[in-house]
C-alpha positions as CSV (number, residue, x, y, z in Angstrom):
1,X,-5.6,26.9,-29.8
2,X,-5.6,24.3,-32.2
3,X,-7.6,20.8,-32.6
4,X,-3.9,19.4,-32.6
5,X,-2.5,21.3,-29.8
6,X,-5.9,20.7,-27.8
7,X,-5.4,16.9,-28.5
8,X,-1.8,17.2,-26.8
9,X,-2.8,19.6,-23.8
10,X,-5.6,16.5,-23.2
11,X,-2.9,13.9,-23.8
12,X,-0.4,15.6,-21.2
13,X,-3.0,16.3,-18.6
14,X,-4.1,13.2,-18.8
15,X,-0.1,11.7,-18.6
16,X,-0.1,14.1,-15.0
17,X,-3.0,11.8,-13.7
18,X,-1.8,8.9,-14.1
19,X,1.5,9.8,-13.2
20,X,-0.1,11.0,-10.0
21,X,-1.9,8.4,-9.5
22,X,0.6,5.9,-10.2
23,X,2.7,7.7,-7.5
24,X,0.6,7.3,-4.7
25,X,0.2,3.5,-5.1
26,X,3.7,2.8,-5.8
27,X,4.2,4.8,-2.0
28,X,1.1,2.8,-0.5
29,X,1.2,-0.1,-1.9
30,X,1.0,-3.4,0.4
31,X,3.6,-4.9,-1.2
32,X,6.4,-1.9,-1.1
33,X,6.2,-0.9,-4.5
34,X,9.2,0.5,-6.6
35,X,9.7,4.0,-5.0
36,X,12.8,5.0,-6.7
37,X,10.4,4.7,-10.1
38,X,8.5,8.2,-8.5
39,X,11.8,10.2,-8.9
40,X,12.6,8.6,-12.4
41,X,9.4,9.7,-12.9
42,X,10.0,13.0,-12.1
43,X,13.2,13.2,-14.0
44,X,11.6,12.4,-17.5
45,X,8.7,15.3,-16.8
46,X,11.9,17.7,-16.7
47,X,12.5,17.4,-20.7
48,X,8.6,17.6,-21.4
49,X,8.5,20.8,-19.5
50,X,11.2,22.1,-20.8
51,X,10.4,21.7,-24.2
52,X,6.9,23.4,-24.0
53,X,8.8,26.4,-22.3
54,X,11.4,26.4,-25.7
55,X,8.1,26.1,-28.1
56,X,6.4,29.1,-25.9
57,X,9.4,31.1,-26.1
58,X,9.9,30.7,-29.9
59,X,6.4,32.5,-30.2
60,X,8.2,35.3,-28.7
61,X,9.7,38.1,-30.4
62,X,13.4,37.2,-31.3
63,X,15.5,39.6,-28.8
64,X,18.8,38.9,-27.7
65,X,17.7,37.6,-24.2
66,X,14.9,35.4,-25.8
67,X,17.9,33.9,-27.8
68,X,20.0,33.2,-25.6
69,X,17.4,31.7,-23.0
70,X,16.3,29.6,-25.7
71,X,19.5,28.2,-26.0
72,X,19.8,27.1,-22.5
73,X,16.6,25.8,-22.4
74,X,17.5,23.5,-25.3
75,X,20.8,22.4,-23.3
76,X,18.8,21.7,-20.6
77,X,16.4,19.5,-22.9
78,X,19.4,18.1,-24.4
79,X,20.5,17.3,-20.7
80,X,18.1,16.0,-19.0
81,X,15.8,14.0,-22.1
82,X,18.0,10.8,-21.5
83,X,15.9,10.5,-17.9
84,X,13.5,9.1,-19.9
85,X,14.7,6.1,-22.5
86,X,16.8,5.7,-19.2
87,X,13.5,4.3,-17.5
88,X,12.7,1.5,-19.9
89,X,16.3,-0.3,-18.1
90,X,14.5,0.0,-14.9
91,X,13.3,-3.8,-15.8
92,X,16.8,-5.0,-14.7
93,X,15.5,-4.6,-11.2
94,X,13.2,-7.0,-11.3
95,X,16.3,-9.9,-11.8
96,X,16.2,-10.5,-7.8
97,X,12.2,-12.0,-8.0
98,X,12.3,-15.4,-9.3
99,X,9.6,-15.6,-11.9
100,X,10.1,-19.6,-12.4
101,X,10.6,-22.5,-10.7
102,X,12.9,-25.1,-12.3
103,X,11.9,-28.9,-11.9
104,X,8.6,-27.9,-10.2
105,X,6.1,-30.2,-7.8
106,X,2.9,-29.4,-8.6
107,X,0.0,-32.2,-8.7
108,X,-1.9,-30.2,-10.7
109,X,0.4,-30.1,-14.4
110,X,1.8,-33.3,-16.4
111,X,5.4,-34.8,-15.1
112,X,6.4,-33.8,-17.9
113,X,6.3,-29.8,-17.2
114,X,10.3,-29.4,-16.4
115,X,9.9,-25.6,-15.7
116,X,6.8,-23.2,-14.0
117,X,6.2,-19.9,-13.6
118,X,6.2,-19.1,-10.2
119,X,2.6,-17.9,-8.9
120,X,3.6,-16.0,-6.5
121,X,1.7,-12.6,-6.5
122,X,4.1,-10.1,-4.6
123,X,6.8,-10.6,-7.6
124,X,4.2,-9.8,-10.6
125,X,3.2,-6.7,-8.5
126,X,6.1,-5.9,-8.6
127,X,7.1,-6.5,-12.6
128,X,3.6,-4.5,-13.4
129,X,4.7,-1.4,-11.3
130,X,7.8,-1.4,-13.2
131,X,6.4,-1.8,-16.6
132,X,3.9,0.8,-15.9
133,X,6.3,3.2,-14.7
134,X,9.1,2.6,-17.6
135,X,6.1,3.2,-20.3
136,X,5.1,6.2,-18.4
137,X,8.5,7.4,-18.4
138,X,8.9,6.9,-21.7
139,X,6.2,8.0,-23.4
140,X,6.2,11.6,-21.3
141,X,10.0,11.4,-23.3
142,X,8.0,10.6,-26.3
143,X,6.1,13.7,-26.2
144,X,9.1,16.0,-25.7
145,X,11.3,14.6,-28.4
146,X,8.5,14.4,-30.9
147,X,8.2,18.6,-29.9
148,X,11.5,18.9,-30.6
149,X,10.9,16.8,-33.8
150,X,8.4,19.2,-34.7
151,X,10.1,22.6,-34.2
152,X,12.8,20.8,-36.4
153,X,10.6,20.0,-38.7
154,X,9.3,23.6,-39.4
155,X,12.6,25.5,-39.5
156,X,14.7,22.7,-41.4
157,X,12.8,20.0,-43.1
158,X,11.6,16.5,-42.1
159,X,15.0,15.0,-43.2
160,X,17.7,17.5,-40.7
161,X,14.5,16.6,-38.2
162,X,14.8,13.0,-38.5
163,X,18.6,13.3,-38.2
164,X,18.3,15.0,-35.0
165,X,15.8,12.3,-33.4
166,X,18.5,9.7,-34.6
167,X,21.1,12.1,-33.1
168,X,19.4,12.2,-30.1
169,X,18.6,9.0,-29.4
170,X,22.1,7.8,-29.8
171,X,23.5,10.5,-27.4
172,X,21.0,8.8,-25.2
173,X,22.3,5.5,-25.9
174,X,25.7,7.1,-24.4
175,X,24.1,8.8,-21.5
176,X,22.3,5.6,-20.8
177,X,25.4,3.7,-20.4
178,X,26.6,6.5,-18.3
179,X,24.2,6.7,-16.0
180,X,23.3,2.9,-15.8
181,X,26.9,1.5,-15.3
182,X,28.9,4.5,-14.3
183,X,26.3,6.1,-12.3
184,X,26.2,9.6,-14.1
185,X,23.0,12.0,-13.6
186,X,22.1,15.1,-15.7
187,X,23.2,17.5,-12.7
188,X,26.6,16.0,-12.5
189,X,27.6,18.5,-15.7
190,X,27.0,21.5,-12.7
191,X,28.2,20.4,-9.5
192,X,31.1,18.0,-10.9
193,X,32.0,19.1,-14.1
194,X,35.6,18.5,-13.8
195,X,34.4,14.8,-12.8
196,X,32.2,14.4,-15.7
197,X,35.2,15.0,-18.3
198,X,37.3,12.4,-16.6
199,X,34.5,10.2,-17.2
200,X,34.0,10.7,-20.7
201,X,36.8,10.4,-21.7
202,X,37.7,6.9,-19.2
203,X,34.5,5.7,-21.0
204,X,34.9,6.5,-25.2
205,X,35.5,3.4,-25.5
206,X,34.5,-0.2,-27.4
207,X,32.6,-1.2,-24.6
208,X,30.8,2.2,-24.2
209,X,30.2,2.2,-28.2
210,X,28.8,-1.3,-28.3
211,X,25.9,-0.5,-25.7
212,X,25.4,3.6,-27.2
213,X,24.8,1.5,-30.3
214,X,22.0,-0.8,-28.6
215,X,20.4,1.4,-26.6
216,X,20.4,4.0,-29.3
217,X,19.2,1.6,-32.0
218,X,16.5,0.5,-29.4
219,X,15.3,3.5,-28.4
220,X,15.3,4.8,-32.1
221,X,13.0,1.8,-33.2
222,X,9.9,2.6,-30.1
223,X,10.3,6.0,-31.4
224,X,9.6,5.2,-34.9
225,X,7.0,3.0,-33.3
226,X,5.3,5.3,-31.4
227,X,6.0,8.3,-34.1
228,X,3.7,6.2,-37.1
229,X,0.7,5.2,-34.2
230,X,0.5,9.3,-33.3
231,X,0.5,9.9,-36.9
232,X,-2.1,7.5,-37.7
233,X,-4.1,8.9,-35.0
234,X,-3.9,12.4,-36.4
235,X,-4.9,11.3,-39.9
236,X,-8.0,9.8,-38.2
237,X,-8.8,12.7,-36.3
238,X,-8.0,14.9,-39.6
239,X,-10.3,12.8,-41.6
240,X,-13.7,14.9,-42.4
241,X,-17.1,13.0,-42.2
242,X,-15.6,9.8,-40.7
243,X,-17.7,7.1,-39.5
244,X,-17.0,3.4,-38.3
């Protein structure tokens, strides 16, 4: 094994703790922390598990079985990967804490102050366990995609792989919007498939188009983002003789 694939075995063991971790306080925390964020949690390990079975595979002999269960590995990816951008909407359920208080009376700040953030501890508790979990979330998605990025990378060339995170992450924009406003989940394809075509096509619409665009674009961008820092990180790493 590899310096590289070393630094990712460290990264993703070290993503499992602090999922773990994470876990447990969100189910004993005092203040009933997001619970719901566990299984989102869950849902955007599936992808990162996935993949590392598709890359494990492909070292594999090239048989006819190891084909065709790569192939449904990579639907399965391509199914459940969404979990993950899905996470960083999670903020929306923070709208019912009210972070400020309009016109406040406080003796302590000028007369002049017409709005204050709202002290109250419970509610920034509560916006930190969601932060923390949507950046979990997403950055396990992170990992997978850039994988898949990868693999891409190696058999076609870093434009068709670029293409495909872009592709990706606007298929996600779609699922997104599916699962956010119509309620759609990943296992809906197998136990309601003849529902899930209904939907589609009650949903390729402007509407459904304006918001793939946004969350596409959006979740495009923190992938670029992220993409350039692990790079950077790399050409440290890579760098012989380096000292600060």
């Amino acid at each position: 094994m590899n310096t590289s694939e070393n630094n990712i075995m460290t990264t993703k063991n070290i993503l499992r703790i602090v999922t773990v971790v994470y876990s447990l306080w969100v189910i004993f925390c005092p203040y009933k922390g997001p619970r719901f964020m566990i299984w989102n949690l869950f849902l955007a390990w599936v992808p990162l598990e996935v993949m590392d079975s598709i890359i494990k595979i492909n070292k594999e002999n090239k048989t006819s079985k190891v084909i065709f269960i790569n192939y449904i590995l990579w639907i399965v990816w391509l199914l459940f990967y969404p979990n993950s951008p899905y996470m960083i909407t999670d903020f929306i359920h923070i709208v019912s804490n009210k972070y400020y208080l309009a016109k406040p009376i406080h003796p302590n700040y000028a007369i002049t102050n017409k709005i204050l953030f709202n002290d109250n501890f419970k509610i920034w508790v509560d916006f930190v366990n969601i932060a923390i979990g949507a950046w979990l979330g997403y950055v396990v998605g992170f990992l997978s995609l850039n994988k898949a990025q990868q693999l891409s990378t190696r058999r076609y060339g870093k434009i068709i792989s670029w293409v495909m995170v872009f592709s990706i992450n606007m298929i996600s924009g779609f699922a997104i919007y599916l699962g956010r406003f119509i309620r759609w989940n990943s296992w809906d394809v197998i136990t309601n498939p003849k529902n899930i075509i209904v939907i589609l096509v009650n949903n390729i619409n402007r509407k459904s188009f304006n918001f793939t665009i946004l969350f596409g674009i959006f979740t495009f961008v923190i992938y670029i983002i992220n993409h350039a820092i692990r790079k950077d990180n790399i050409f440290i790493e890579g760098e012989e003789n380096f000292e600060i």
